[in-house]
C-alpha positions as CSV (number, residue, x, y, z in Angstrom):
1,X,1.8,-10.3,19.3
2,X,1.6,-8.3,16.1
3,X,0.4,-10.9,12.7
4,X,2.7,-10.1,9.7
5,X,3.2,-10.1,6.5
6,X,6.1,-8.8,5.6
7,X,8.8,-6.0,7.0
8,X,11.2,-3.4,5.7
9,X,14.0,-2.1,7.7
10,X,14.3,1.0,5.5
11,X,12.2,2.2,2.8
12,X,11.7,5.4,1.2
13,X,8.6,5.1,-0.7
14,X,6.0,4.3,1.8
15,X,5.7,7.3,3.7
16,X,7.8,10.7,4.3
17,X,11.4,10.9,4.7
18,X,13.1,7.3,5.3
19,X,10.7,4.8,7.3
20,X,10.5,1.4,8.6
21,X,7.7,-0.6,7.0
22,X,5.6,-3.3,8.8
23,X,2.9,-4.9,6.6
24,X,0.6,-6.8,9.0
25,X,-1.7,-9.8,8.4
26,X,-4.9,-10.0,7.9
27,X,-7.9,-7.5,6.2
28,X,-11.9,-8.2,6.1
29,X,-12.2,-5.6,4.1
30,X,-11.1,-7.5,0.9
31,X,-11.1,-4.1,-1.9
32,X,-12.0,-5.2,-5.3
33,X,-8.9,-5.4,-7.6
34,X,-6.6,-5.0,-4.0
35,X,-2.8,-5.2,-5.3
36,X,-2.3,-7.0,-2.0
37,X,-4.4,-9.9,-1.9
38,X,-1.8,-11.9,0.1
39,X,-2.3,-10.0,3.0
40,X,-5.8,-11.0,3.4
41,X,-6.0,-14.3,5.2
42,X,-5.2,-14.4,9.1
43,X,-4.2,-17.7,9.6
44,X,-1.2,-17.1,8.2
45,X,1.8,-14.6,8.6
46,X,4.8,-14.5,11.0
47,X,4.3,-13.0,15.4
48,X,6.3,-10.9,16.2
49,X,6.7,-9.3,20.1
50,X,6.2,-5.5,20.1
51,X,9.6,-5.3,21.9
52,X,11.3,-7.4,18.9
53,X,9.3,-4.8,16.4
54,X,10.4,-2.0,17.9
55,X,13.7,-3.5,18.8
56,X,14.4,-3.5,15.0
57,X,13.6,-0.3,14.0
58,X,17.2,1.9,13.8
59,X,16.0,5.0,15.2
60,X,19.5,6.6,13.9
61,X,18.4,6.2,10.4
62,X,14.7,6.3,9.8
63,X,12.3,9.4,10.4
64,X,9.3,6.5,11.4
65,X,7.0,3.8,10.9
66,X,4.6,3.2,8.0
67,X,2.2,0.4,8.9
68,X,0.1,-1.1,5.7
69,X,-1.6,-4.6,5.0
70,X,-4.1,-6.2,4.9
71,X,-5.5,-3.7,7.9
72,X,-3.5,-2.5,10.6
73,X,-7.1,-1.5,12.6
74,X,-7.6,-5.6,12.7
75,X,-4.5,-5.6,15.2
76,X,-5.3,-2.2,16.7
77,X,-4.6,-2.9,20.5
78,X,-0.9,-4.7,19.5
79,X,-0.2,-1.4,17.6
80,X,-1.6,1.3,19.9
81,X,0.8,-0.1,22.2
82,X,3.7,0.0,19.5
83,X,3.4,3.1,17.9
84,X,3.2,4.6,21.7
85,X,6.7,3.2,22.4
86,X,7.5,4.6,18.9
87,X,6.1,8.2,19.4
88,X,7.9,8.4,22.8
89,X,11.0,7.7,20.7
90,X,10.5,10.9,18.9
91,X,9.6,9.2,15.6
92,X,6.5,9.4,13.5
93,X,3.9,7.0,12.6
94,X,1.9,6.9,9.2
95,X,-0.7,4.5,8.8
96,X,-2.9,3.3,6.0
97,X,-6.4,1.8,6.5
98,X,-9.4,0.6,4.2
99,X,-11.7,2.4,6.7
100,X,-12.2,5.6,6.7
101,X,-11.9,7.7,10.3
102,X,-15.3,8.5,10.6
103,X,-16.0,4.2,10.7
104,X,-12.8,4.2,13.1
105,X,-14.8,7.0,15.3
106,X,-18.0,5.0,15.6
107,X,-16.6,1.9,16.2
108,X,-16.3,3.7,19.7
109,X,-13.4,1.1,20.4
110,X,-10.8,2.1,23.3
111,X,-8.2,0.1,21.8
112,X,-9.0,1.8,17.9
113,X,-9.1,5.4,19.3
114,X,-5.5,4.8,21.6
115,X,-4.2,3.6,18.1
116,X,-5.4,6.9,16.3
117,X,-3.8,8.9,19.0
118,X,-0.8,7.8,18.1
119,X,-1.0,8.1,14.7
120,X,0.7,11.1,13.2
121,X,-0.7,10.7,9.1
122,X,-3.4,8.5,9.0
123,X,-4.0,7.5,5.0
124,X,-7.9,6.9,4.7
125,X,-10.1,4.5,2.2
126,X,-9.8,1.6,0.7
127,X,-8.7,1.4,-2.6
128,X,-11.7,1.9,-5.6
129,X,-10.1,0.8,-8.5
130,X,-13.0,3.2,-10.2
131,X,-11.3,6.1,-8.9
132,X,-8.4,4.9,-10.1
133,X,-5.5,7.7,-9.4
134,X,-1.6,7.9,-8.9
135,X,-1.5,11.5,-9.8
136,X,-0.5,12.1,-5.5
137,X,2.1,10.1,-3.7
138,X,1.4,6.3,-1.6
139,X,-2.1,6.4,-2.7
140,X,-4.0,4.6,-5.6
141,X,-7.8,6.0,-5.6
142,X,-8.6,9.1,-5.5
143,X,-11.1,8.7,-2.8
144,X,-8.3,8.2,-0.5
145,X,-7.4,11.0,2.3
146,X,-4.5,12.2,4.2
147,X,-5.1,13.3,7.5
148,X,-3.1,14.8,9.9
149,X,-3.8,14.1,13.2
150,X,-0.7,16.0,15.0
151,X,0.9,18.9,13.6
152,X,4.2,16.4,12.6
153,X,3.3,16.9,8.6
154,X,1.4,18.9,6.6
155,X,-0.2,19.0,3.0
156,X,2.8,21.1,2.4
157,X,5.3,18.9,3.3
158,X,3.4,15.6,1.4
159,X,3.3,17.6,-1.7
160,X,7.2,17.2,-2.1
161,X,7.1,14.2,-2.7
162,X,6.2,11.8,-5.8
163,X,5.0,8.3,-6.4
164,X,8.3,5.9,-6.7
165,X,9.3,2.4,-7.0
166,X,11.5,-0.2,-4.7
167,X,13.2,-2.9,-6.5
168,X,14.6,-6.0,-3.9
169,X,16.3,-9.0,-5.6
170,X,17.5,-11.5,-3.0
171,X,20.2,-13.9,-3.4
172,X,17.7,-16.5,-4.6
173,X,16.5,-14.8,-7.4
174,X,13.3,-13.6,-6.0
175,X,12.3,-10.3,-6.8
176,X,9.9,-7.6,-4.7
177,X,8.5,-4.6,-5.8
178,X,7.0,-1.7,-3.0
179,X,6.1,1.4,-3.2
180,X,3.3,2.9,-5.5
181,X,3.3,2.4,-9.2
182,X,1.6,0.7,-12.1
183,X,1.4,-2.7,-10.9
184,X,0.4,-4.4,-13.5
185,X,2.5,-2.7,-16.2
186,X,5.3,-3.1,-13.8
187,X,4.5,-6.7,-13.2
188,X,3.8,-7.6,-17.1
189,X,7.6,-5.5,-18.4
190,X,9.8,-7.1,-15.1
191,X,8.7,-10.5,-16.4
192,X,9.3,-10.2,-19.5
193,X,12.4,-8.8,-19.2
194,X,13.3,-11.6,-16.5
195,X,11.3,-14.3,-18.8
196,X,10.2,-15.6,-15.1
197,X,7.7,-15.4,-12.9
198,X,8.7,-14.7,-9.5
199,X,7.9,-11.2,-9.4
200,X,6.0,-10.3,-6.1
């Protein structure tokens, strides 16, 4: 069973091309200033089956998978075994961790290196708000790396693309920002626009 926080069917901000996006539950690695701070505590979140995950993904419409959290490596043996089933699909998977691969590496975990061998971008660091940097796309610190662990993307083909926005309202009134941005300026100008505060 995978822990999680949140999923989006379809989603073209977190990743290349058009993705499915699973935010899981749960992160010890707890980032000062972390724009996801929600995503930290495991005794909380939804479980879903890795058949019912994959089951949900519409491999007409999306190129892949992005997973993000909290820390996807905290659930590595769930998602080793998803992003297998998702790679023998013919789709890609990108993944973003607080570690970086060489702490993946000497971990020296069976389940941790299956999960990076199915991992086509792996997005590395966690996020240092003083290297603050949005000037490259999905990533907020400058520290962070891409690396390409198949020959599926390249440097090329990331440097297409540019940091964007999602905005979600639901029916209740609720609304969700993703992608990468400036939260808080985003956060402070969406409610005062709204004059609430249920921006997430």
């Amino acid at each position: 069973m995978v822990n999680v926080y949140k999923i989006l069917k379809n989603t073209t901000v977190e990743g290349p091309g058009n993705r499915f996006c699973l935010w899981v539950q749960g992160c010890k690695k707890h980032c000062p200033e972390c724009w996801a701070k929600d995503t930290w505590a495991f005794d909380i979140g939804k479980e879903y089956s890795i058949d019912k995950i994959f089951n949900m993904i519409d491999k007409s419409i999306v190129e892949g998978i992005t997973f993000l959290g909290g820390e996807p490596f905290e659930q590595a043996k769930d998602l080793a075994i998803l992003s297998k089933k998702i790679k023998d699909a013919e789709l890609s998977v990108v993944c973003f961790t607080g570690y970086t691969i060489e702490e993946l590496r000497l971990k020296n975990n069976p389940d941790v290196n299956l999960f990076l061998e199915n991992i086509d971008l792996l997005i590395d660091g966690g996020f240092e708000v003083e290297n603050y940097d949005l000037s490259r796309p999905w990533v907020g610190s400058s520290n962070q790396r891409y690396l390409f662990l198949t020959n599926r993307y390249t440097l090329e083909d990331i440097s297409k693309y540019k940091n964007k926005i999602e905005v979600r309202i639901s029916q209740d009134g609720k609304t969700e920002i993703n992608g990468m941005g400036d939260f808080r300026r985003i956060n402070k100008n969406f409610c005062l626009q709204l004059g609430k505060d249920n921006v997430k």
